[in-house]
N, C-alpha and C positions, 0 to 999 in steps of 0.2 A: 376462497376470498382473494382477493386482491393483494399485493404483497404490501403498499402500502397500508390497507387496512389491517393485517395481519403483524404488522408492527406495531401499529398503534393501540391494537387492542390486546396483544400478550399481557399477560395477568400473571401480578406475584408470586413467588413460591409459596408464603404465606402470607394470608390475611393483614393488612394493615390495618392497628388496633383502632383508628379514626375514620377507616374508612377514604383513606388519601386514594385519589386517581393517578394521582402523579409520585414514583419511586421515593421514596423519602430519603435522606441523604445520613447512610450510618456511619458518621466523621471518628466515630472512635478504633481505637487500637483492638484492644483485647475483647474478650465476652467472657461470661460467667455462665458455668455450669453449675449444675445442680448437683452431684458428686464425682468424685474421683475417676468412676469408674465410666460416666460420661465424659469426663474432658479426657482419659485412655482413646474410649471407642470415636471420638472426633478427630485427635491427632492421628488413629489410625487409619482415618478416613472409613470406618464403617458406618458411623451414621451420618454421614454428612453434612454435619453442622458446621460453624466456622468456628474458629479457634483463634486468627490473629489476621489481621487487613492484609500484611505483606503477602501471606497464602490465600486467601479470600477474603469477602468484603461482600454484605446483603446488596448494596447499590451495583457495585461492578458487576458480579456474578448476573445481576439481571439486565445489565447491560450486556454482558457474553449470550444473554438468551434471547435478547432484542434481535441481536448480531446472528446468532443460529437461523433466526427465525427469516432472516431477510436475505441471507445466502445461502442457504440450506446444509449448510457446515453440520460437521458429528457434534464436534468440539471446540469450542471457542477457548480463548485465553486474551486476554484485556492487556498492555502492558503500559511502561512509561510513555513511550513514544513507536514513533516507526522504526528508527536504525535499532530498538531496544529487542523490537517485534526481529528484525532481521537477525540479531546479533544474535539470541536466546535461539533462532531455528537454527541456525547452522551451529550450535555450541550444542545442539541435540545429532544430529545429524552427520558434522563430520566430525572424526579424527585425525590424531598424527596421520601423514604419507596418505591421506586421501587428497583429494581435488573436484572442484567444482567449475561444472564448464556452464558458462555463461559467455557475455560479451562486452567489448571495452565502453559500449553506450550505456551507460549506466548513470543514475542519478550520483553527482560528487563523494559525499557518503558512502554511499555501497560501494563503490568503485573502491574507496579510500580504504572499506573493510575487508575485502576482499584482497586487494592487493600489499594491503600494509600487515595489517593486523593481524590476520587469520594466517599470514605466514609466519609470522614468528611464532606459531604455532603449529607449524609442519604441514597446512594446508594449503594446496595449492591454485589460483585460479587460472584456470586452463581457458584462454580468451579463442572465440570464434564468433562468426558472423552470424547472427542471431535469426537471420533472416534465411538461411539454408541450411535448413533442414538437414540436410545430407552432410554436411558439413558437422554439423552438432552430432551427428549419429557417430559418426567417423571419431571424436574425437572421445569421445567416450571411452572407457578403460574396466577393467574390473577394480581400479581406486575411487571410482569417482560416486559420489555420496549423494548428489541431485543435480537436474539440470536448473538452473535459474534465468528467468527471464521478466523483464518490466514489459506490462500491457500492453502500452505505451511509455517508449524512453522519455525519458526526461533529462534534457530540452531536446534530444535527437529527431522526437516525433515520428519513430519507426515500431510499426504495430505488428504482435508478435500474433504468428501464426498457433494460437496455443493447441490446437487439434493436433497440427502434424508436430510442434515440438514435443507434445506429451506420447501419441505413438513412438520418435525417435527413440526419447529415454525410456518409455515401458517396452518397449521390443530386447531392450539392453539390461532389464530388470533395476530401473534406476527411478527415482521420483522425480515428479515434477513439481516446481516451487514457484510461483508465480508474486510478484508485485501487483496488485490489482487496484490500488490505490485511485489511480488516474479515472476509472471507470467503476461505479458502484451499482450492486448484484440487483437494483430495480431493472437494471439496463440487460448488462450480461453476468451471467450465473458463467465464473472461469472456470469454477468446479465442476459445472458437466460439460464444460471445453475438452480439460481432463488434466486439469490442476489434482495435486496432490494435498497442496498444502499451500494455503494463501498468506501471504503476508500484507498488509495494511497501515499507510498511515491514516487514523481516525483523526489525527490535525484537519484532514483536508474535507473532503465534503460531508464525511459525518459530523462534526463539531459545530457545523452550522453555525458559521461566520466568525471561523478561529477562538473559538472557547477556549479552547483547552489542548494543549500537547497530549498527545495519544498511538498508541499501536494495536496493533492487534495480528493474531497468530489463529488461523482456521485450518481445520483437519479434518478431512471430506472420509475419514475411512477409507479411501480407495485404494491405497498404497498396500503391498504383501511386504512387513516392514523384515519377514525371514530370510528376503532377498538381502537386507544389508549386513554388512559386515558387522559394521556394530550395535542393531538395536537387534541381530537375531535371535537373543537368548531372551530377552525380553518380549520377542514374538510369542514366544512358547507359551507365555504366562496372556498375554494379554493381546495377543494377536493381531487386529487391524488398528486397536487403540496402542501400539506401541512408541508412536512417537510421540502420542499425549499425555501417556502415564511416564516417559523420560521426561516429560519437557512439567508437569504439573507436580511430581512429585519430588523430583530433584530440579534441574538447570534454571526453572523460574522461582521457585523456594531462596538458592543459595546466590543463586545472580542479584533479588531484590527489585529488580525492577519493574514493580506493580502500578495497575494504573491507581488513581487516586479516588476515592469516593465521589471527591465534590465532580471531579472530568470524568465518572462515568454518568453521574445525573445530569450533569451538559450537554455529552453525548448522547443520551436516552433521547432528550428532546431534539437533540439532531437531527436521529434517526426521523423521526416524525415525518418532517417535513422537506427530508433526504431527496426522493423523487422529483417532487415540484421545483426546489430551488436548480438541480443536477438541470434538468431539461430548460427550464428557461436561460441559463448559464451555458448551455449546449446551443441554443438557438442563437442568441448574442453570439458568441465565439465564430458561428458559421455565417453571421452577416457579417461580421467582421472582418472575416478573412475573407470575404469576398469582396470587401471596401477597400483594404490595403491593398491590392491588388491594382486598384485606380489611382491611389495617388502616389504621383511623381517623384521619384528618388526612393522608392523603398523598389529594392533589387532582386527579392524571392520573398513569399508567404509559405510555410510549410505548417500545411493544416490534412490531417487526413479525412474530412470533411469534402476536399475541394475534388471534384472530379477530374482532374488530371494531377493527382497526387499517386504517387507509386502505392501507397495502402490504400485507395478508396475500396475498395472491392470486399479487401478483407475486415477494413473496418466496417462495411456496410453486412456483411458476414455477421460478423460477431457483436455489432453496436446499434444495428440497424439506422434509422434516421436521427441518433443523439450520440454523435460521435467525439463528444469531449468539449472541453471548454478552455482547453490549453491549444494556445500554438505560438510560433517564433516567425519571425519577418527580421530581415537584414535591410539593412541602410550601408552606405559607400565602405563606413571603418569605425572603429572605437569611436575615436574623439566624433563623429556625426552621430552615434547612437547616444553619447554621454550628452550630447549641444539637444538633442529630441527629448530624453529621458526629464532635460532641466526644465522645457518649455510645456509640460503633463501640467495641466492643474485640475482635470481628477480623478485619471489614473494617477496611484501611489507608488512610490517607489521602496519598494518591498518585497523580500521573500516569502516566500510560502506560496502555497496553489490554492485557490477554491472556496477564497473568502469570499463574501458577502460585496467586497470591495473587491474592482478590478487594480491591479496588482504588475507592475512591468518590473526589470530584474534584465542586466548585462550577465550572462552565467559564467561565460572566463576569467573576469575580474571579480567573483564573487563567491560563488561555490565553488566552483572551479579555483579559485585564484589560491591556496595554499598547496597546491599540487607544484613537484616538479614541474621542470621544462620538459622532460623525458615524460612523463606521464600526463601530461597535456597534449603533448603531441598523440600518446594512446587513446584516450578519451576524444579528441578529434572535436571538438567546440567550437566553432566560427567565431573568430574575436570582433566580426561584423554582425554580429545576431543579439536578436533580445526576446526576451520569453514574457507573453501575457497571457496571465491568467483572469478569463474575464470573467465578472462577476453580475451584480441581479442590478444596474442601476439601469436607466433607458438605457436603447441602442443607440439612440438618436445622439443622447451629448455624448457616448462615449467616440463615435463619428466624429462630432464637431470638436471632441479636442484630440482628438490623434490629426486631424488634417489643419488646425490654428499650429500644434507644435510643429510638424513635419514642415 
């Protein structure tokens, strides 16, 4: 079947006592068992029931099976959000005196996590160009815990080669970790790119038109997790599932950060109609960048859609003919992108990618803008550039009001 039909038609784990089509939404905390020695064999995870929302939840859990079903993942995990999805893998993943090689284009956040956070915890980000391969091989070490890389960066708009960055790290016995956000798995399956482990903001095109804050953590089985230093003894026991049984039985347990019942029943029907919205939001995006292109005073479009774009190739590789619905164009300097941004009446000015609503956003002054002077110059952001994310209204007014504001 069809992948979209095959999300839509995934069916409960059990019976809905009414006969509902649609997940029903189990907003409570605790459940009740029937004796002692059932609420034993559930906490110890032998019969697989649920015991409390924070560790499972009937709505979520089937939203992780909606998620299996549409990427082909072993094992899903639901979480608060996306940074929640990034923060819980790498608190599986690395340790003190390891390091993660990745690159300084990186969505604000990650960057921030990486270089702020996870070092005061003895981890190190070891920055290279994302884009050379040979470069990321080289830099690799016997500390280093996974290669990380965005699909597509965000607002950089440089598309990662995930084939040859997953040989680099599997030649070195190392995983690959992939952002896949930008692009969802109707389009490209990252997992048999040769992701290891995907991470996900469900905010964005699964939520279907900003429901609900969401993340998500997928685990393809493919990783030998004997290779790492520290999930090796846990290989023993659980083998290709070693990073799911860290990550489900301790670091998402004590971290907390689950998604909610009501945003996985959101995101259920997201999924739904995930495909349709994704490609017509791909098509807008590609007329678009071929419009700004024509009018007067806007000084680059970088879309990897556009045939003389450094990724067309690879994203026509990996994305085929719906290459995303994100991209950036520059005007002269700030104050002319802020004088453009004021004259939008309906494009919104707003964060987030992949609403239902097109969406524009300066990123220096804004994601970017809590960062160092020193770490803005790392991140490399044009204080001339602006990010839209286009969304499902005509193409035609969203034309007529970028060329009335410009």
């Amino acid at each position: 079947m069809d992948i979209s039909t095959r999300i839509i038609n995934k069916r409960f784990g059990k019976d809905d006592a009414y006969g509902a089509i649609a997940m029903p939404v189990y907003s409570n905390s605790a459940f009740e068992f029937d004796s002692a020695e059932a609420m034993e064999d559930a906490f110890m995870g032998r019969s697989g029931e649920h015991t409390y929302s924070r560790i499972s939840n009937p709505t979520v859990t089937f939203f992780e099976q909606r998620v299996a079903e549409a990427s082909g993942a072993k094992w899903v995990t639901a979480t608060a959000s996306g940074m929640a999805a990034i923060a819980d893998t790498f608190v599986v993943a690395a340790r003190a005196g390891a390091n993660i090689v990745t690159g300084t284009h990186l969505f604000g956040n990650t960057f921030s996590l990486f270089m702020i956070t996870l070092r005061d915890f003895g981890v190190e980000a070891r920055f290279c160009d994302m884009t050379n391969p040979e470069e990321v091989s080289a830099a690799i070490d016997e500390n280093t815990c996974a290669v990380f890389a965005e699909l597509i960066t965000n607002p950089h708009m440089e598309v990662a080669d995930v084939e040859k960055l997953a040989a680099a790290a599997h030649t070195k016995n190392v995983p690959m970790i992939v952002d896949s956000t930008v692009v969802p798995w109707t389009v490209c399956k990252t997992g048999a790119l040769g992701a290891d482990i995907e991470v996900v903001s469900s905010t964005k095109y699964i939520s279907g038109g900003a429901t609900g804050i969401g993340g998500l953590i997928l685990d393809h089985g493919t990783f030998d997790w004997s290779k790492s230093i520290k999930l090796k003894s846990l290989s023993e026991k659980f083998g290709q599932m070693a990073f799911s049984a860290k990550l489900r039985n301790e670091v998402f347990r004590n971290l907390g950060a689950c998604m909610s019942p009501q945003t996985a029943a959101m995101q259920c029907l997201g999924l739904e109609t995930l495909d349709l919205r994704y490609r017509r939001a791909s098509a807008g995006a590609s007329e678009l960048a071929v419009f700004l292109q024509t009018l007067q005073g806007v000084k680059n479009v970088n879309y990897n859609g556009l045939p003389d774009n450094p990724y067309y190739e690879i994203s026509r590789r990996q994305f085929g003919e719906n290459p995303g619905a994100m991209l950036t164009f520059a005007l002269r300097d700030r104050a002319e992108c802020y004088a453009f941004m004021n004259r939008l009446q309906i494009i919104r000015r707003a964060t987030n990618l992949f609403d239902n609503k097109s969406l524009i956003i300066h990123p220096l002054s804004t994601i970017y803008g809590p960062l160092s002077d020193e770490y803005k110059a790392l991140v490399e952001v044009p204080d001339d550039m602006m990010r839209l994310s286009v969304g499902l209204e005509d193409v035609e007014d969203l034309k007529k009001d970028l060329a009335q504001a410009m």
